[in-house]
N, C-alpha and C positions, 0 to 999 in steps of 0.2 A: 510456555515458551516466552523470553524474551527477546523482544525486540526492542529496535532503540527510530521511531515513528517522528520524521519532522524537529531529531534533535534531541527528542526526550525521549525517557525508558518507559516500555510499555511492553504488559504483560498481559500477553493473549492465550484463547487456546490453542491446543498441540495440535499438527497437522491445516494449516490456515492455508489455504490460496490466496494470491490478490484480491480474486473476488470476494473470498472469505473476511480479508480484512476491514476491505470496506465498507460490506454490511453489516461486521462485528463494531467497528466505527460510527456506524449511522453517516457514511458518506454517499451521497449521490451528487448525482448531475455531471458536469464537466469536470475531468479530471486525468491530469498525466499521471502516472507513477515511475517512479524509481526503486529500484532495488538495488543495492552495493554497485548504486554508479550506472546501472544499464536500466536504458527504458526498458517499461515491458508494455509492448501494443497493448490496446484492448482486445483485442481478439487470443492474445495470450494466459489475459488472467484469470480464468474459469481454470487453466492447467499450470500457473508457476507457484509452484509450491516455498513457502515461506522457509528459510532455516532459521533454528535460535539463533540468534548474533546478528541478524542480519539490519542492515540499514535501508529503511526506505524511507523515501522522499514522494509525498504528495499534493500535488500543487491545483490549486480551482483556478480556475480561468473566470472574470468579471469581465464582465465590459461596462460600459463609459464613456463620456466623451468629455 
């Protein structure tokens, strides 16, 4: 499946969750996501299922001062 991840084209496996992408990512910790424009809670992405074509947006939260 392609997807198009933070701008660039990225080819995952078929059938991915949020959750799936993230760990197929090696992403943890704090993190919003986007899918084609709409956040998706955390509490949603164990069940939002990825489609080909689809655009997400993943953003880490740093802090600093």
């Amino acid at each position: 499946m392609r997807l198009v991840v933070n701008g660039d084209p990225c080819e995952v496996p078929d059938g991915l969750t949020v959750s799936g992408l993230l760990r197929h990512l090696s992403i943890e910790g704090l993190v919003a996501v986007e899918v084609d424009r709409d956040v998706v809670p955390r509490a949603a992405r164990e069940d939002h299922a990825l489609r080909d074509g689809a655009q997400v947006e993943i953003v880490h939260f740093v802090g600093g001062g």
